[in-house]
PyMOL Python script that loads the backbone (N, CA, C, O; Angstrom):
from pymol import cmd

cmd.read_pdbstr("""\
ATOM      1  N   UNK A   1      11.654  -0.160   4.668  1.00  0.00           N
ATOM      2  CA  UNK A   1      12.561  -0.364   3.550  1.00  0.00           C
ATOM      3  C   UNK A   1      11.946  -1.408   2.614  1.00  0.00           C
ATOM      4  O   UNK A   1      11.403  -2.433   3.024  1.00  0.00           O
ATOM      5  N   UNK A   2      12.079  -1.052   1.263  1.00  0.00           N
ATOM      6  CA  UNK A   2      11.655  -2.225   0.233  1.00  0.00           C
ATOM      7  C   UNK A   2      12.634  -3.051  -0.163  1.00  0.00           C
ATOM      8  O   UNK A   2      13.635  -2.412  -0.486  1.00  0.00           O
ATOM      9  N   UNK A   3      12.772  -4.403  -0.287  1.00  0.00           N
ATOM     10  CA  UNK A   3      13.400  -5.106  -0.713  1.00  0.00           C
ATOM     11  C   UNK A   3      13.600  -5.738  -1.555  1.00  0.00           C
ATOM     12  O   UNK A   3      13.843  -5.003  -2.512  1.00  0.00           O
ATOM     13  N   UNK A   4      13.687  -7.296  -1.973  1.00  0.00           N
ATOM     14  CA  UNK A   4      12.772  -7.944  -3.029  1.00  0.00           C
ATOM     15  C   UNK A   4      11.788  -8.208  -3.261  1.00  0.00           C
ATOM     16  O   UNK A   4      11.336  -8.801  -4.241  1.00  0.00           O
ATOM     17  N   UNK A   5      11.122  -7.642  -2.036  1.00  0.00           N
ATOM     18  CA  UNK A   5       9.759  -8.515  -2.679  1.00  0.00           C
ATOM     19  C   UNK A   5       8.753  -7.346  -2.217  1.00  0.00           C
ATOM     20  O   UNK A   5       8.293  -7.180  -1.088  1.00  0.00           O
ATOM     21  N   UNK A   6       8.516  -6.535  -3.438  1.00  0.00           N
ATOM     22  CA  UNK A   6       7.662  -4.885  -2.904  1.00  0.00           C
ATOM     23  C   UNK A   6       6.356  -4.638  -2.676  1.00  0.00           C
ATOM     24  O   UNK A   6       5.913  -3.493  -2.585  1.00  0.00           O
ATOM     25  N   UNK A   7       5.200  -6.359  -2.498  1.00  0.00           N
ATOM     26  CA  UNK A   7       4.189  -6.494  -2.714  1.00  0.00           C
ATOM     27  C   UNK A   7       4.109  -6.644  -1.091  1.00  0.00           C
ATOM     28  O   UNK A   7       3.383  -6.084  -0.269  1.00  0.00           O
ATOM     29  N   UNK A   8       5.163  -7.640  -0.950  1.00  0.00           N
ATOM     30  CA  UNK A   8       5.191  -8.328   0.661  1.00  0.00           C
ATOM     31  C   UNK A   8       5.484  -6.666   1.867  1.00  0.00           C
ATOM     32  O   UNK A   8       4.927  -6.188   2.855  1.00  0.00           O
ATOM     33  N   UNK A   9       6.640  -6.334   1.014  1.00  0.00           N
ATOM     34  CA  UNK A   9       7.114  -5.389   2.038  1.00  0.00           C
ATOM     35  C   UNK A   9       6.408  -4.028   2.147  1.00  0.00           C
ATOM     36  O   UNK A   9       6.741  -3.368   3.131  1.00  0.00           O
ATOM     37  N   UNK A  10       5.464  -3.462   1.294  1.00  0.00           N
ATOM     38  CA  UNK A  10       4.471  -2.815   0.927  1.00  0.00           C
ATOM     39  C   UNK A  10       3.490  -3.110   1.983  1.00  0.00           C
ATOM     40  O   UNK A  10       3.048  -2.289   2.787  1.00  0.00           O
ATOM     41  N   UNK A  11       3.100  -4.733   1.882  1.00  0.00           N
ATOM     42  CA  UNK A  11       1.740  -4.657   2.791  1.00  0.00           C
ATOM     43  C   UNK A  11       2.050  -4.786   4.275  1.00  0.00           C
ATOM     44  O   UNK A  11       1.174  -4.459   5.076  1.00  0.00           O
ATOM     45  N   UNK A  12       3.347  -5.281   4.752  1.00  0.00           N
ATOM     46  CA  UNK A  12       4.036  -4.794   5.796  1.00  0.00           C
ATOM     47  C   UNK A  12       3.737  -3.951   6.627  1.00  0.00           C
ATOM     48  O   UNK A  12       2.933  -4.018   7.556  1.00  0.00           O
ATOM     49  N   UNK A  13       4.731  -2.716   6.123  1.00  0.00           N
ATOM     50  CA  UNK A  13       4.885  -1.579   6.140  1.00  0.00           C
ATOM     51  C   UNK A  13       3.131  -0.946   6.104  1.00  0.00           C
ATOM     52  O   UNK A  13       2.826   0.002   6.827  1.00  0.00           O
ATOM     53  N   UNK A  14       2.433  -1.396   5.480  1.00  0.00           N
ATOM     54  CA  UNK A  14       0.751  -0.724   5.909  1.00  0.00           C
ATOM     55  C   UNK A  14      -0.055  -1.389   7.314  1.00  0.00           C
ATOM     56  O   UNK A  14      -0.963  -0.843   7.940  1.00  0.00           O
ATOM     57  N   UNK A  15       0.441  -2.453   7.536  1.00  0.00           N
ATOM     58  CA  UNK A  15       0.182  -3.174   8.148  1.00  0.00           C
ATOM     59  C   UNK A  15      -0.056  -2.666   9.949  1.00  0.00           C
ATOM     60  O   UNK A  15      -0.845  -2.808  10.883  1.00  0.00           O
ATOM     61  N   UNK A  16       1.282  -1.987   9.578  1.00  0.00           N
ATOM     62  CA  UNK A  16       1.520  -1.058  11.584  1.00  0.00           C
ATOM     63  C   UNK A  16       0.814   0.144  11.084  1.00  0.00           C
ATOM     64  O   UNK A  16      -0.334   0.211  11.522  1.00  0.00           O
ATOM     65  N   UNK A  17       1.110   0.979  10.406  1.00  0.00           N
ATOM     66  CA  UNK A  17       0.734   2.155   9.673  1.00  0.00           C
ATOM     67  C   UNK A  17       0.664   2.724   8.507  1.00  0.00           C
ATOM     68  O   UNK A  17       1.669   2.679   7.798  1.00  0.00           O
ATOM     69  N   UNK A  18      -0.689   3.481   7.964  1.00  0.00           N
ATOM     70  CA  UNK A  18      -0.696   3.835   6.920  1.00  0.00           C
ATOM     71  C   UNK A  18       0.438   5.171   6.353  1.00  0.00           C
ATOM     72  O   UNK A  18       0.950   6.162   6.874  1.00  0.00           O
ATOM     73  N   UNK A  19       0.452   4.632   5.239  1.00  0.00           N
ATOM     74  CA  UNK A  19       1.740   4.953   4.492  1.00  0.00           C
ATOM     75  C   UNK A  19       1.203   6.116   3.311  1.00  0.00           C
ATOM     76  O   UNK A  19       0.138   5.909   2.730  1.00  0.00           O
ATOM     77  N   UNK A  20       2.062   7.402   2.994  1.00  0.00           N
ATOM     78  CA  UNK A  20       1.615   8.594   2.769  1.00  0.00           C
ATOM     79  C   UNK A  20       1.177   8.187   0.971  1.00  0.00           C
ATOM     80  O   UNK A  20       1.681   7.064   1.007  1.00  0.00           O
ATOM     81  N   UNK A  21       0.851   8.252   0.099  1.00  0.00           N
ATOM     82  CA  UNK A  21       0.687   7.953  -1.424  1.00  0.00           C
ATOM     83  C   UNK A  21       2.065   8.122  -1.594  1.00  0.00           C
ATOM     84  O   UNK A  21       2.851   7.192  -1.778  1.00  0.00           O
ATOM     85  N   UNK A  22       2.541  10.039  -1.497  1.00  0.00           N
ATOM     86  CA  UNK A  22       3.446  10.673  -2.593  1.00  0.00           C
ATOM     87  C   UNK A  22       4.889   9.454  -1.913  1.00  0.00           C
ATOM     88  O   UNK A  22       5.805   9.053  -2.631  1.00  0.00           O
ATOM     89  N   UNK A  23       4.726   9.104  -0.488  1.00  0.00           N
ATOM     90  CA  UNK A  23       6.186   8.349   0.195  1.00  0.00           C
ATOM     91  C   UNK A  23       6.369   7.088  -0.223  1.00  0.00           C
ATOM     92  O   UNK A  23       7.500   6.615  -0.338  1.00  0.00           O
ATOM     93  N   UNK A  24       4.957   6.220  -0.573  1.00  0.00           N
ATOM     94  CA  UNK A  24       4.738   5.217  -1.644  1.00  0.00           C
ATOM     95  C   UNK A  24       5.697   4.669  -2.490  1.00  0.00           C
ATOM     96  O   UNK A  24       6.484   3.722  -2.468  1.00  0.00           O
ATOM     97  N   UNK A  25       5.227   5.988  -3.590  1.00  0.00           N
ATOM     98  CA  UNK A  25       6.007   6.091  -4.999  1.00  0.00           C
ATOM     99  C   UNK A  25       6.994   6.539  -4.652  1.00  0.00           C
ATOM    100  O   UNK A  25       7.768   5.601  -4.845  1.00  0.00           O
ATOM    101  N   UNK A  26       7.544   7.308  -4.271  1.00  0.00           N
ATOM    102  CA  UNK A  26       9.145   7.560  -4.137  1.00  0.00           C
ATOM    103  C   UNK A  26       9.618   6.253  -3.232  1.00  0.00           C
ATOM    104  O   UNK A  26      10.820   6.319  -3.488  1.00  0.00           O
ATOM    105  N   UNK A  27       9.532   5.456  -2.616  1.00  0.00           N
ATOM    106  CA  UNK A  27      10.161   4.182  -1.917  1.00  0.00           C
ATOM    107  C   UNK A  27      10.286   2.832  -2.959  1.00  0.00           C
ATOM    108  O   UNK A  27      11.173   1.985  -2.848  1.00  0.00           O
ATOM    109  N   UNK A  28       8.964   2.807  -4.232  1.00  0.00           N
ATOM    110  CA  UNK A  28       8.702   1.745  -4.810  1.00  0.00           C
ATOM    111  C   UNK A  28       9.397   2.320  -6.058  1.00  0.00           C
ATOM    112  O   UNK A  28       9.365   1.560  -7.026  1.00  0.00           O
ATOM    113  N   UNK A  29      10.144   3.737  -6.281  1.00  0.00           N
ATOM    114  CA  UNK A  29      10.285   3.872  -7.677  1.00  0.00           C
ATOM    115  C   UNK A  29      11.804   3.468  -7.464  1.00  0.00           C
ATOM    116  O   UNK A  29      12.434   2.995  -8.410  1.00  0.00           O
ATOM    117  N   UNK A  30      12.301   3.624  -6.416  1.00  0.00           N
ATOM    118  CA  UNK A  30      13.821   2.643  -6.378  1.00  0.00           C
ATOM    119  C   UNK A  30      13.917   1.123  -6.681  1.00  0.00           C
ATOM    120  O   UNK A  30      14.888   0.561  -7.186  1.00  0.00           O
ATOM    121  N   UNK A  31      12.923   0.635  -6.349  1.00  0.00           N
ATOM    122  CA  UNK A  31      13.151  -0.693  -7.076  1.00  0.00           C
ATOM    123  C   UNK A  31      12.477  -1.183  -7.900  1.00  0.00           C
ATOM    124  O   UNK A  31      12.820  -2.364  -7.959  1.00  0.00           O
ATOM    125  N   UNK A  32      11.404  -0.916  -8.862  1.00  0.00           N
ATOM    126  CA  UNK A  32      10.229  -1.128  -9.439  1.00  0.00           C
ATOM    127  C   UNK A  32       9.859  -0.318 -10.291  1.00  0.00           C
ATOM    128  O   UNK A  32       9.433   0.740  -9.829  1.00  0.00           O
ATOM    129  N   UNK A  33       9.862  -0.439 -11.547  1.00  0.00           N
ATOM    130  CA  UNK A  33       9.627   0.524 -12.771  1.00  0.00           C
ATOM    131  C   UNK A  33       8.096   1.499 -12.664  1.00  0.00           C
ATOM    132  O   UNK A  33       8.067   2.723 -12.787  1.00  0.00           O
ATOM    133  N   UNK A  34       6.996   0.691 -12.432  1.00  0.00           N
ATOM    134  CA  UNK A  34       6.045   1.379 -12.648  1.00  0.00           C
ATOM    135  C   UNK A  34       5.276   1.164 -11.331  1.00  0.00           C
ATOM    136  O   UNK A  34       4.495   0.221 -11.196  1.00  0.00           O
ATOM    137  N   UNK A  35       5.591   2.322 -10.096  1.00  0.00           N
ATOM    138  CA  UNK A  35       5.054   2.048  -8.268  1.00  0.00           C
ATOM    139  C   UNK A  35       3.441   2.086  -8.960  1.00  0.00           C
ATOM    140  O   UNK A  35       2.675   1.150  -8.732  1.00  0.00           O
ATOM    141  N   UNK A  36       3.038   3.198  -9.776  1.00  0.00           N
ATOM    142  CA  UNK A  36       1.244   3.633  -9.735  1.00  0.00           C
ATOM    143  C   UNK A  36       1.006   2.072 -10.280  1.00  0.00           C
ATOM    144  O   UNK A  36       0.057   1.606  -9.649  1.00  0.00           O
ATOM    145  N   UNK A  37       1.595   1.001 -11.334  1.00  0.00           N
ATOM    146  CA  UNK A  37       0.738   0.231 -11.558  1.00  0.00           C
ATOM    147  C   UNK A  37       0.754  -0.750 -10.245  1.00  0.00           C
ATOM    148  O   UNK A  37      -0.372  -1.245 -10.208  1.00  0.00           O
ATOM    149  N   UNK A  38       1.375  -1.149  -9.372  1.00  0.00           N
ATOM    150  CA  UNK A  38       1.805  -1.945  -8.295  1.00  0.00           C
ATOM    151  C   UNK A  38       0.871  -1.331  -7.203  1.00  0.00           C
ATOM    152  O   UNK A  38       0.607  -2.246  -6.423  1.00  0.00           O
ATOM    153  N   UNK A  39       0.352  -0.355  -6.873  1.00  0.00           N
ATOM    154  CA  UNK A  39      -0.512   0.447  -6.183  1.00  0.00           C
ATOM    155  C   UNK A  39      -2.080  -0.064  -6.579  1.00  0.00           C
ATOM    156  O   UNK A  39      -2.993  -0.679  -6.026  1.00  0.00           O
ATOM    157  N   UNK A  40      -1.808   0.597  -7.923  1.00  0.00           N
ATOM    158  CA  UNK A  40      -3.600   0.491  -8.593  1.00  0.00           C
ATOM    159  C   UNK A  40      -3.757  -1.522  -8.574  1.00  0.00           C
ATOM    160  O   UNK A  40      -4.873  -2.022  -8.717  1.00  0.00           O
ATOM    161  N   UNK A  41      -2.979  -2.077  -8.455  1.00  0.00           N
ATOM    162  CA  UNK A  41      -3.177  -3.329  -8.689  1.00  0.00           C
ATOM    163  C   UNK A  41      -3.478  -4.036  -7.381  1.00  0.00           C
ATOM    164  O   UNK A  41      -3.856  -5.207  -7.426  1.00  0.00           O
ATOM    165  N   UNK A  42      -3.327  -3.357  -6.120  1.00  0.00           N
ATOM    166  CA  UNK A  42      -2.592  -3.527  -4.461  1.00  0.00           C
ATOM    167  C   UNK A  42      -4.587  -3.254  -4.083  1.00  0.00           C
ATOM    168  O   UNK A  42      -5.308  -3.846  -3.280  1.00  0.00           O
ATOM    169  N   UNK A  43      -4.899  -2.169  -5.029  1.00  0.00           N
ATOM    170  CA  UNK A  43      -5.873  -1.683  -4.606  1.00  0.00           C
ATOM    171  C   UNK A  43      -7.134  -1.905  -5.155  1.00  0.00           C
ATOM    172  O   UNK A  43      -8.194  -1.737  -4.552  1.00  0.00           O
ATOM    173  N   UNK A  44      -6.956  -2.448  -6.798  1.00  0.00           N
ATOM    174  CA  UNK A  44      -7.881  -2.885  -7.134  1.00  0.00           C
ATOM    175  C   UNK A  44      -8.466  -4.522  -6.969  1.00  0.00           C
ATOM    176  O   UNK A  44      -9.400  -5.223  -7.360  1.00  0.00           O
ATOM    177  N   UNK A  45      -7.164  -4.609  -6.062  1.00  0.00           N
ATOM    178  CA  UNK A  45      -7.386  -6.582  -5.912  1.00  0.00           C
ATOM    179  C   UNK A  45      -8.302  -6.231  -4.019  1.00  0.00           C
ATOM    180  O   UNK A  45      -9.120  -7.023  -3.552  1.00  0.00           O
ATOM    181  N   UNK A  46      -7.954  -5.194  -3.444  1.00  0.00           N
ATOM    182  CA  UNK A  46      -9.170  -4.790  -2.211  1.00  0.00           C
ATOM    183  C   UNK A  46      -7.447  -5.681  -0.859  1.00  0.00           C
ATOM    184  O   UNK A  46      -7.723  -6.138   0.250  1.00  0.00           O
ATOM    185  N   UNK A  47      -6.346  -5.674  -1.269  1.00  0.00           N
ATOM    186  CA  UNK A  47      -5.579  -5.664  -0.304  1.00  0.00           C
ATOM    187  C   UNK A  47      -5.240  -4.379   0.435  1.00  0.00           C
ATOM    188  O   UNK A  47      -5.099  -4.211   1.646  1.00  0.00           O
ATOM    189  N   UNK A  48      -5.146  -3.553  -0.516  1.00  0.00           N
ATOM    190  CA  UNK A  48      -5.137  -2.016   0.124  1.00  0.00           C
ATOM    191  C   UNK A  48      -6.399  -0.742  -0.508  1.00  0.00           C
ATOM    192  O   UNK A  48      -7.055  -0.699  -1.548  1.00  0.00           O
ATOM    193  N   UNK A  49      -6.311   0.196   0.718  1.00  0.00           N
ATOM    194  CA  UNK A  49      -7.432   1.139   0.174  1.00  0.00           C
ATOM    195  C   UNK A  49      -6.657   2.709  -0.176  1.00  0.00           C
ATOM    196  O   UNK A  49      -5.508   2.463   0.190  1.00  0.00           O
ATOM    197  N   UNK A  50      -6.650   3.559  -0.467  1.00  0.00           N
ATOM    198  CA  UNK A  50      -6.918   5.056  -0.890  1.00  0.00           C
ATOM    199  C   UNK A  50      -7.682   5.507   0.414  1.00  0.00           C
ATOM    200  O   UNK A  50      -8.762   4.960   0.636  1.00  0.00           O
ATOM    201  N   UNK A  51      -7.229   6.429   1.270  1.00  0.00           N
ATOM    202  CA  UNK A  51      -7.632   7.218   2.270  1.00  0.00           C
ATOM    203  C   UNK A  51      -7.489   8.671   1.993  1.00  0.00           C
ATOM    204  O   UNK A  51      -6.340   9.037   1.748  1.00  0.00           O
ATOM    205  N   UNK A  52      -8.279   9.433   1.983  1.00  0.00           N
ATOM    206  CA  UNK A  52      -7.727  10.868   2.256  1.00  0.00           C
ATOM    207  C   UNK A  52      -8.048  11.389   3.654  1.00  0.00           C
ATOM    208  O   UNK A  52      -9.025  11.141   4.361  1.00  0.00           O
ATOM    209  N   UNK A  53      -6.882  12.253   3.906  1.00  0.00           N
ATOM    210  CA  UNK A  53      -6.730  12.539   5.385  1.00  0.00           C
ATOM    211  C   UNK A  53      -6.227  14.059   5.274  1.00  0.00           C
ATOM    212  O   UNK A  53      -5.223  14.178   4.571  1.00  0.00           O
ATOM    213  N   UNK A  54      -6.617  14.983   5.708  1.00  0.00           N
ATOM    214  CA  UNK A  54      -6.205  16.289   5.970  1.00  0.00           C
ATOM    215  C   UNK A  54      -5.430  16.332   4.678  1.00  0.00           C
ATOM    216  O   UNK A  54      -4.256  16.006   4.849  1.00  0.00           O
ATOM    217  N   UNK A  55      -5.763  16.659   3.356  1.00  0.00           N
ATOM    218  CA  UNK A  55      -5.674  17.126   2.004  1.00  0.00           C
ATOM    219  C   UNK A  55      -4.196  16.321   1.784  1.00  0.00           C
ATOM    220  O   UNK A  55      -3.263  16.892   1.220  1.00  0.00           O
ATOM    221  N   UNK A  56      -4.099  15.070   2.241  1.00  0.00           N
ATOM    222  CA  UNK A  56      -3.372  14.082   1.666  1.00  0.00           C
ATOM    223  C   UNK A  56      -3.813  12.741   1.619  1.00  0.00           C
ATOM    224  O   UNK A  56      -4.742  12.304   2.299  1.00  0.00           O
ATOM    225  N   UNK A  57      -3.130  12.078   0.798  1.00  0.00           N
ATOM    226  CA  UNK A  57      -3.812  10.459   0.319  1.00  0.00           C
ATOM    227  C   UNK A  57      -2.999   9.697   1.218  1.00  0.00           C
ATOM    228  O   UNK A  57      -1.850  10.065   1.462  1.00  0.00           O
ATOM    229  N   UNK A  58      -3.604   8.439   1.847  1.00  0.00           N
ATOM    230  CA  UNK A  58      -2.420   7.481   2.327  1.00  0.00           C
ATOM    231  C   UNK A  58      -2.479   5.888   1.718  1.00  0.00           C
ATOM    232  O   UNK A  58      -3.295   5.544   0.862  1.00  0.00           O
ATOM    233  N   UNK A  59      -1.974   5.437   2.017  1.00  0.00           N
ATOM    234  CA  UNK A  59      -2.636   3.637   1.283  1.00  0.00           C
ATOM    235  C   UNK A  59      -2.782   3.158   2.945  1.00  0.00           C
ATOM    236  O   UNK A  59      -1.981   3.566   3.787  1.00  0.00           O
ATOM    237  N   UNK A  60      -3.653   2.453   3.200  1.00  0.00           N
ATOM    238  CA  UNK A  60      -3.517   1.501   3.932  1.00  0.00           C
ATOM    239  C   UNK A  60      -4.207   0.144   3.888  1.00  0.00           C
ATOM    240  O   UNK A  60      -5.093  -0.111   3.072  1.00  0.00           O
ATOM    241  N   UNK A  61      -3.584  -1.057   5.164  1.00  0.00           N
ATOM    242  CA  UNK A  61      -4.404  -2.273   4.589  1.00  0.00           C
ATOM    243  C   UNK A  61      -5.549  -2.202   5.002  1.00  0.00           C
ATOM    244  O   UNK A  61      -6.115  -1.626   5.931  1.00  0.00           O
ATOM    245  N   UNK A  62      -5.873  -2.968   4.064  1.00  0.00           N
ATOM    246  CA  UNK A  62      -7.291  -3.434   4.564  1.00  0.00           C
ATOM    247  C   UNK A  62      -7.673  -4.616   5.579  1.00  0.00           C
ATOM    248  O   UNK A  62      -7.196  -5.750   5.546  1.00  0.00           O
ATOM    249  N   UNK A  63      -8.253  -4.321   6.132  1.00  0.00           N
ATOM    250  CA  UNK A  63      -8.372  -5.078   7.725  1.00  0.00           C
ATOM    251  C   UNK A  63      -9.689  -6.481   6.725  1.00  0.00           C
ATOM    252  O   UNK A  63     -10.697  -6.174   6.088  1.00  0.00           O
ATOM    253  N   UNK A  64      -9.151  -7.860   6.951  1.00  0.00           N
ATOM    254  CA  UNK A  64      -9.638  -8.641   6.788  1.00  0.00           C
ATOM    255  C   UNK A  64     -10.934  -9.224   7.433  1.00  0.00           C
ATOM    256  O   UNK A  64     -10.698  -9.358   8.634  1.00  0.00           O
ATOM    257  N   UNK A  65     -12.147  -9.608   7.155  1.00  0.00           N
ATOM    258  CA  UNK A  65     -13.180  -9.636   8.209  1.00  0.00           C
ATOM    259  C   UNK A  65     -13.110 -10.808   8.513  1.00  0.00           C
ATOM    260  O   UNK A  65     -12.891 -11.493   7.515  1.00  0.00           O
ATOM    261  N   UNK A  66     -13.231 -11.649   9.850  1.00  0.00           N
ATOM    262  CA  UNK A  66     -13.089 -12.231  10.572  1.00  0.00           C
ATOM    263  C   UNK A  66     -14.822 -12.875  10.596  1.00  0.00           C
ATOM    264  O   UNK A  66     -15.580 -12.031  11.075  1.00  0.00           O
ATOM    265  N   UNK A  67     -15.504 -14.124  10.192  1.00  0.00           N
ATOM    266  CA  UNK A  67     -16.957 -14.541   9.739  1.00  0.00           C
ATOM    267  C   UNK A  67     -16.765 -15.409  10.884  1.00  0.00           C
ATOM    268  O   UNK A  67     -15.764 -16.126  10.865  1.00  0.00           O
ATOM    269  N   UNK A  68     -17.598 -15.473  11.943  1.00  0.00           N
ATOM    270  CA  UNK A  68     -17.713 -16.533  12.805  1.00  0.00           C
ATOM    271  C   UNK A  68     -18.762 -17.389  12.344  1.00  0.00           C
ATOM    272  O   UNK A  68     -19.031 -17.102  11.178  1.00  0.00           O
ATOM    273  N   UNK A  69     -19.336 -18.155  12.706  1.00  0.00           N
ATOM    274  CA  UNK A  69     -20.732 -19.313  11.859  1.00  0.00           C
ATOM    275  C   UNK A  69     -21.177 -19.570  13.216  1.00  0.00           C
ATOM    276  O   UNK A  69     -22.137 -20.313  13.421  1.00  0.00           O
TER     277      UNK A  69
END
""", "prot")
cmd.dss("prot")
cmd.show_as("cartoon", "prot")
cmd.util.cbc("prot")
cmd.orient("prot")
């Protein structure tokens, strides 16, 4: 579920599992005028990626790399 805060609850929700594109935008267009710019912005900042999987898109996160020294 999205709430107030659709950036937080977005990366959530990718967090256990990736999340379908088209289920995306229909979840973010209930509370949030424009889901594709909140997406393209999710994705062009490298918090989330664009997957295609059996002739559908999903978002998921991006797994943070862990640098030991």
């Amino acid at each position: 579920k999205i709430g107030r805060d659709p950036v937080r609850d977005l990366l959530s929700i990718a967090t256990i599992h990736p999340i379908r594109l088209d289920y995306a935008h229909q979840i973010l267009s209930k509370s949030i005028h424009d889901p594709d710019e909140l997406i393209e912005r999710l994705v062009n900042s490298g918090e989330m990626k664009l997957v295609k999987y059996r002739w559908r898109t999903f978002l998921v996160r991006r797994r943070r790399e862990i640098c030991e020294d």
